[in-house]
N, C-alpha and C positions, 0 to 999 in steps of 0.2 A: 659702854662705860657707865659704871654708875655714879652720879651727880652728886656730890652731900648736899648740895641743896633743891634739886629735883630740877624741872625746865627751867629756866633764864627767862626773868622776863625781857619784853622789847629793850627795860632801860639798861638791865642787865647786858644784854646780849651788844647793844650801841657800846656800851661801855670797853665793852672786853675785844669790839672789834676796830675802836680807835684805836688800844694800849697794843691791837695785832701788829700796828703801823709804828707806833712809837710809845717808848713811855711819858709819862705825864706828871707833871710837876703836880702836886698836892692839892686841891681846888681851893683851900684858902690861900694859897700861895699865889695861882695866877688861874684865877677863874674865868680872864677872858681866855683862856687856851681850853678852857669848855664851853664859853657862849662861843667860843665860831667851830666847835663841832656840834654843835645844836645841841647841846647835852646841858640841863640845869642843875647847877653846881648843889644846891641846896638836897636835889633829889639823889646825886654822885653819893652827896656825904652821905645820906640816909642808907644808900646800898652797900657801901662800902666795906662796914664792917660783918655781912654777911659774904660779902665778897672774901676778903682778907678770913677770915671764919673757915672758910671752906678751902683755902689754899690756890685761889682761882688767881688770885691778884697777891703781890706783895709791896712790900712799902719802906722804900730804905731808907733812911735818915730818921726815923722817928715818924712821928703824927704829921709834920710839914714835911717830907722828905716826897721822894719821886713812888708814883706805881708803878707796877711790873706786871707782865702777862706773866702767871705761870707754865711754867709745861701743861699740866694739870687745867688753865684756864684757857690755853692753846686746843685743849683735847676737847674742853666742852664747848667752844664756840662748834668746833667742826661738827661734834656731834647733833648741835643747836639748827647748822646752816645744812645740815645732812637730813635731818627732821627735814627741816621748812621743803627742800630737794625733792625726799620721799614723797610728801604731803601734793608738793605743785604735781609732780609725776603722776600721780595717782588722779588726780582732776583732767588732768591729760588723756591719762587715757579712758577715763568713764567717758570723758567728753565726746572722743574718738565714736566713742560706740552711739552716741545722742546723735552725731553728726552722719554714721553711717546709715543711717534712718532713712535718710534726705533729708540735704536742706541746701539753700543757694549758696555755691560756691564763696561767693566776696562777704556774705552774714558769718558764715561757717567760717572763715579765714581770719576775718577781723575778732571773731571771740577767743577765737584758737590759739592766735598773738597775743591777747589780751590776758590769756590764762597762765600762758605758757612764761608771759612778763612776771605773776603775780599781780599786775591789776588787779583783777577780778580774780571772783571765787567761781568755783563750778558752777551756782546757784546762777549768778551772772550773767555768764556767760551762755546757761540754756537757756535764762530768758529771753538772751538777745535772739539767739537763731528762733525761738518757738515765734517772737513777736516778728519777726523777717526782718528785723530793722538793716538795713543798707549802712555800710561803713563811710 
């Protein structure tokens, strides 16, 4: 799918996967309904209207009205959380091959968990098993 505004950033991507759960009253309207999804309001308004721009988000009522996930911003969250998927998969299995090398079962297991979370990056997690460190 292609993006009109390219990858999502982190705030981008928090943003569009609150509005996936519900829509949102306007941030000057009730900005505590963004300070308890961890999201700062100041930073929302600054996105927004690339947001709205791109057809990702809509806004009904006017400037203080509600946002809306669009179809459109429904398609690029997934393709956003399909990235990150790809990207972890792919550490997984370089990993697999760094591990198939040898290295101690419970080192190798706890980095493996840790990658497979997103903790850690690949980088990470071959340090743990190269250093032997014990989980």
């Amino acid at each position: 799918m292609l993006d009109p505004i390219g990858q999502l950033s982190p705030l981008q991507q928090h943003l569009l996967r609150e509005l996936d759960l519900c829509d949102l009253p306007a941030p000057e309207v009730e900005p505590e309904s963004y300070a308890a999804r961890n999201l700062d309001t100041d930073e929302v308004r600054d996105a927004l209207p690339t947001l709205l721009w791109a057809g990702l988000v809509e806004q009904r009522g006017g400037d203080r009205g509600t946002l809306r996930l669009t179809a459109a911003g429904a398609a690029a969250l997934r393709a956003a959380e399909r990235d990150e998927l790809a990207a972890r998969l792919s550490a997984v299995v370089s990993f697999a091959g760094t591990v198939a090398c040898g290295t101690a079962p419970r080192s190798a297991g706890h980095a493996l968990r840790r990658l497979a979370e997103g903790t850690w990056d690949l980088e990470q997690a071959e340090a743990h098993v190269a250093a032997g460190d014990g989980a």
